[in-house]
C-alpha positions as CSV (number, residue, x, y, z in Angstrom):
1,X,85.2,-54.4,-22.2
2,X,84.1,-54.8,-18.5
3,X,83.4,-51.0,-16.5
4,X,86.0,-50.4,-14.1
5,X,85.4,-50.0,-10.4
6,X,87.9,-48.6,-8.2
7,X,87.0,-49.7,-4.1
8,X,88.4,-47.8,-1.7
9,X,88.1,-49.2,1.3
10,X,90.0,-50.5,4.7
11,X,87.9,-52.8,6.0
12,X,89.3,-56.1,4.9
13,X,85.9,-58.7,5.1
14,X,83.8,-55.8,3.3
15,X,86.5,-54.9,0.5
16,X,86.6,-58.7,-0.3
17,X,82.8,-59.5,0.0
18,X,82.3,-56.2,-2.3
19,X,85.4,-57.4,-4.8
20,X,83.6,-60.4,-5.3
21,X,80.1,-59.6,-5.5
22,X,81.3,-56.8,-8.4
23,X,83.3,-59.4,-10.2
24,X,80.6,-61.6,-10.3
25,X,78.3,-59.0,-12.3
26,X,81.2,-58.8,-14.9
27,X,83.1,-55.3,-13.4
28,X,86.6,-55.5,-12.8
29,X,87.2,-54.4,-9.8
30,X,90.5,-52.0,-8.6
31,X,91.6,-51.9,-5.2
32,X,92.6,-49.4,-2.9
33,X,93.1,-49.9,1.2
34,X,93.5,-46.3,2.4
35,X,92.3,-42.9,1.0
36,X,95.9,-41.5,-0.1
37,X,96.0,-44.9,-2.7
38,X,92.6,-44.3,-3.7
39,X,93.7,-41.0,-4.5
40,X,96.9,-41.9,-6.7
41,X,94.8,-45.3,-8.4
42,X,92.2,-42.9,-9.4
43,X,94.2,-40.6,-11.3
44,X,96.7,-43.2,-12.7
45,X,93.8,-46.2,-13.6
46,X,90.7,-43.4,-14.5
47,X,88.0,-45.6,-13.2
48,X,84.6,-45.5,-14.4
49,X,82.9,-45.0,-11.2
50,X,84.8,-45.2,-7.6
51,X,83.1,-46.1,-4.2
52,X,85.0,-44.5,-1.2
53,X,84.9,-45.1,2.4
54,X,85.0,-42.4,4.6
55,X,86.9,-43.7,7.9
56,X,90.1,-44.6,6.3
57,X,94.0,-44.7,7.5
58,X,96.6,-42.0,5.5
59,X,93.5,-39.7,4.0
60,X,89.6,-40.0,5.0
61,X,87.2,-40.3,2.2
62,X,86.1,-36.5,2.5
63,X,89.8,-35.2,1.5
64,X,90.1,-37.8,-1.3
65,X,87.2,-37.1,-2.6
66,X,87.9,-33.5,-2.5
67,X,91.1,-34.8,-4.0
68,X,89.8,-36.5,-6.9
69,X,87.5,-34.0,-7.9
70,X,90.0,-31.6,-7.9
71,X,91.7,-33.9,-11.0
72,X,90.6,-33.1,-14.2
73,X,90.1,-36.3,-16.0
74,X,88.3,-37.5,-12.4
75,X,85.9,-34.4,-12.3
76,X,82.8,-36.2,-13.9
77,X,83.5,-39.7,-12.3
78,X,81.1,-40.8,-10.5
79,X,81.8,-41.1,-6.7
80,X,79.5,-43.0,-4.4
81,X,80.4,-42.4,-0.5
82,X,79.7,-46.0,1.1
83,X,80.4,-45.5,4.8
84,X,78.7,-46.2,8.7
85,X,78.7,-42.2,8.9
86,X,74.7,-41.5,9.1
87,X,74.7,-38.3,10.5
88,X,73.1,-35.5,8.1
89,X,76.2,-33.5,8.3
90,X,78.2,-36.5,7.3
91,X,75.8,-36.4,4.3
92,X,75.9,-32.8,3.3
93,X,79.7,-32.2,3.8
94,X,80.0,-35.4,0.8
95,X,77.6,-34.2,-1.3
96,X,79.3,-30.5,-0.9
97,X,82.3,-32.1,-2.2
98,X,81.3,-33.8,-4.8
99,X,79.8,-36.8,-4.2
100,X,77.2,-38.3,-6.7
101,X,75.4,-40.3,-3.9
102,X,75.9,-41.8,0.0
103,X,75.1,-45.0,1.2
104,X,75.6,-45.9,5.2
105,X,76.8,-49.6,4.8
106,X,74.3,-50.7,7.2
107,X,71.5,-50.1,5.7
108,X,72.1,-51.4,2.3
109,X,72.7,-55.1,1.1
110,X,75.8,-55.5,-1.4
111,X,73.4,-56.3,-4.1
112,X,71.7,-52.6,-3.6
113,X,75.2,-51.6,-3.8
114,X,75.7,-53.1,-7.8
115,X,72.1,-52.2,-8.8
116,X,72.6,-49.0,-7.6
117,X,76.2,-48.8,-9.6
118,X,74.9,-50.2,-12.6
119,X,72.2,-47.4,-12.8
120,X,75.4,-44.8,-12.6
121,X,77.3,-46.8,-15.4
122,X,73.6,-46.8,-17.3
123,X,74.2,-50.6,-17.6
């Protein structure tokens, strides 16, 4: 059965390029365009690993990650921050709350992005 990925994430050209790039290495991929339905698809479809963007509309990534870790079921998920925000602070404050790793967008190539997933899912 194929490892499910839940994508939050608003930007519309990454969420698709992302979708498709993760469907192509056999995932199946959930989406989620804001941090408030990330929030409510994590806890109803338990993914097996979610990458969150930070800069989002309803809920930034920091309070739904706070969010899903504060679920139960969620709590040992792993949760990779993708987002533009570089500074150290940025870094800190996700990894405070719970964030298995962070990746600025910029500096990573979508195929980084699965490799790096696939280590998480020990795949």
């Amino acid at each position: 059965m194929a490892k499910k990925i839940l994508l939050v994430e608003d930007d519309e050209m990454l969420h698709n390029m992302y979708t498709q790039k993760f469907k192509k290495h056999g995932y199946e991929v959930l989406s989620a365009y804001n941090g408030a339905d990330g929030v409510k698809m994590a806890i109803s479809e338990n993914p097996d690993l979610i990458l969150l963007d930070v800069i989002m509309p309803k809920m930034d990534g920091f309070v739904a990650l706070k969010k899903i870790r504060k679920t139960p079921a969620l709590e040992k998920t792993p949760i990779i921050l993708l987002t533009n925000l570089g500074q150290e602070e940025d870094v800190r404050k996700g990894n405070e709350l719970g964030a298995d790793d962070y990746f600025i967008k910029a500096n990573h190539t979508p195929q980084e992005i699965v490799d790096k997933v696939k280590t998480f899912l020990k795949e």
